[in-house]
C-alpha positions in Angstrom: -17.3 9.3 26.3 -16.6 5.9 27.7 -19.9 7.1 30.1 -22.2 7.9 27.3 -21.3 4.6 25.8 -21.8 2.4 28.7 -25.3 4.0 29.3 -26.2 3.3 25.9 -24.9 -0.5 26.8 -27.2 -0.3 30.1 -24.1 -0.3 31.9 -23.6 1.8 35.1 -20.8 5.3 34.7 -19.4 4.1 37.8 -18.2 0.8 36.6 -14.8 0.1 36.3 -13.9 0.0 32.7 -11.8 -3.1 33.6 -14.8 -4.8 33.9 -15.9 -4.1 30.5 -12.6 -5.0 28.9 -11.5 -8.3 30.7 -12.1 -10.3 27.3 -12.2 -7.9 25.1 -12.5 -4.1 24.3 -16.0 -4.2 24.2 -15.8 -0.3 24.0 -13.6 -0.6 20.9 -15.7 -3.2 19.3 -18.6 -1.1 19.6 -17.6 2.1 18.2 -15.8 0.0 15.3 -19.1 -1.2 15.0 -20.9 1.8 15.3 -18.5 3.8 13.2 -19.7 1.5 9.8 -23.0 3.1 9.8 -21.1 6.8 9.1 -18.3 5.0 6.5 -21.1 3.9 4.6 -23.1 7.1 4.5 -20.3 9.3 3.3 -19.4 6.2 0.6 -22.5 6.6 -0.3 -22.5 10.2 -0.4 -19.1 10.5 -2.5 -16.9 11.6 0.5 -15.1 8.5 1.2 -11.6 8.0 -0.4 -12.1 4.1 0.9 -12.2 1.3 -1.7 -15.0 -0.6 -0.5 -15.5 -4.2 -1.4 -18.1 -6.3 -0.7 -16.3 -9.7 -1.0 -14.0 -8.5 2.0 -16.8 -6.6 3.9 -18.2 -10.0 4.2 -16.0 -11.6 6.1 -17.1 -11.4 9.8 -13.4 -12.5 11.2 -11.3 -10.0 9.6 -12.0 -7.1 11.9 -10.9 -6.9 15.7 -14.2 -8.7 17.4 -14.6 -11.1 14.6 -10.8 -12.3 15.2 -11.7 -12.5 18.8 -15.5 -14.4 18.3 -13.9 -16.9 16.4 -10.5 -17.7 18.5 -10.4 -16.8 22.4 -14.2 -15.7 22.1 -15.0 -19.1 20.8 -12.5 -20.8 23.7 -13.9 -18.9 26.8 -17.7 -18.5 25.5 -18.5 -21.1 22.9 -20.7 -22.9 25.6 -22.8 -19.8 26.2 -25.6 -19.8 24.0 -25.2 -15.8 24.5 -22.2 -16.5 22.4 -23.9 -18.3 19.5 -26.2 -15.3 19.1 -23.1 -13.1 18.9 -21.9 -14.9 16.0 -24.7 -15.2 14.2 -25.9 -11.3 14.6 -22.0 -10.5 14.3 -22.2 -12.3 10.8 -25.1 -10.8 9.7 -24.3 -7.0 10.6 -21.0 -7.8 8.1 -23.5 -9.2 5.0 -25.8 -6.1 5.3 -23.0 -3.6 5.1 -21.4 -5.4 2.0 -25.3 -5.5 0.6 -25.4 -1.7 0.7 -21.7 -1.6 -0.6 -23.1 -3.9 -3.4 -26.5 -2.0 -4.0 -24.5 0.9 -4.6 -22.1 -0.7 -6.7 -24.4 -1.4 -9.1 -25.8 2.3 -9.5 -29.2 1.6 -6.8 -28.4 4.3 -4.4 -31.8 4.5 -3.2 -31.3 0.1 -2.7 -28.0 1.1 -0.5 -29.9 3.9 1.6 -32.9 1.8 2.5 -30.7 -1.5 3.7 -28.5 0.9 5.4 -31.1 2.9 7.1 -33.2 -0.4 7.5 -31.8 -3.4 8.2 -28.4 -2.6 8.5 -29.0 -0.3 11.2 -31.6 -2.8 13.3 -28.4 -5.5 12.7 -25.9 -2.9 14.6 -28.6 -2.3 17.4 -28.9 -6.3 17.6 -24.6 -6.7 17.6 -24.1 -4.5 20.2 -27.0 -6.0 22.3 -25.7 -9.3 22.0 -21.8 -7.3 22.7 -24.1 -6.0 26.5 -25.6 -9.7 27.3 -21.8 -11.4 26.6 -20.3 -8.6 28.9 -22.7 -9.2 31.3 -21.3 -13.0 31.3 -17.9 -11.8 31.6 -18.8 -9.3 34.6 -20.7 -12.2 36.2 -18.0 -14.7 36.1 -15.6 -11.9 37.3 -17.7 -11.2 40.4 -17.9 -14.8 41.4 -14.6 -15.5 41.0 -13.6 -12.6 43.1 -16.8 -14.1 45.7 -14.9 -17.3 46.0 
């Protein structure tokens, strides 16, 4: 599995995973990630025994890669302007889930599948891009510290 995801990252099979997880579980963070696109659709759908709620949804530091962007993410990284666009796009992928949380909520199912299929989905693709371009800053920095 870790192969299938690491192609879809533009990564190499052959890479150690090491490399990938030096800073964080990028793996992990990822399928978390990923895995809010199928939460949502079976809230949406009735087959989710989860109590959804916007207010928390929106908070961008309460899951694993939002405690790390904003503490030993923000120490190591905060210089890299690759790191900035993580926590802007990280921030926006949470407000678009709570908005199809909230759109559904209030009854507008149709509201909830268009943001999830829409813009929540192009936010996901633009998180884990910006997850690949800071990996490839951790995997630089590893290779010329083991060069020196």
């Amino acid at each position: 599995m870790f192969g299938k995801i690491a192609a879809a990252m533009g990564l190499s099979k052959s890479q150690p995973e090491e490399e990938v997880t030096q800073v964080i579980n990028m793996y992990d963070a990822m399928l978390v990630h990923s895995a809010w696109k199928k939460r949502l659709n079976e809230y949406l759908e009735g087959r989710s025994k989860e109590d959804l709620q916007p207010g928390n949804i929106r908070v961008d530091h309460l899951c694993v890669l939002g405690k790390w962007i904003h503490s030993d993410g923000k120490a190591r990284f905060g210089h890299h302007p690759e790191y900035a666009k993580l926590v802007e796009e990280h921030a926006k992928f949470h407000q678009h889930a709570a908005q199809v949380v909230e759109a559904h909520q209030v009854g507008d199912t149709n509201l909830a599948q268009e943001i999830l299929k829409g813009i929540f989905e192009e936010q996901s693709r633009r998180t884990v891009t910006c997850l690949t371009r800071l990996n490839a800053i951790v995997e630089e920095h590893h290779q010329n510290s083991a060069s020196h």
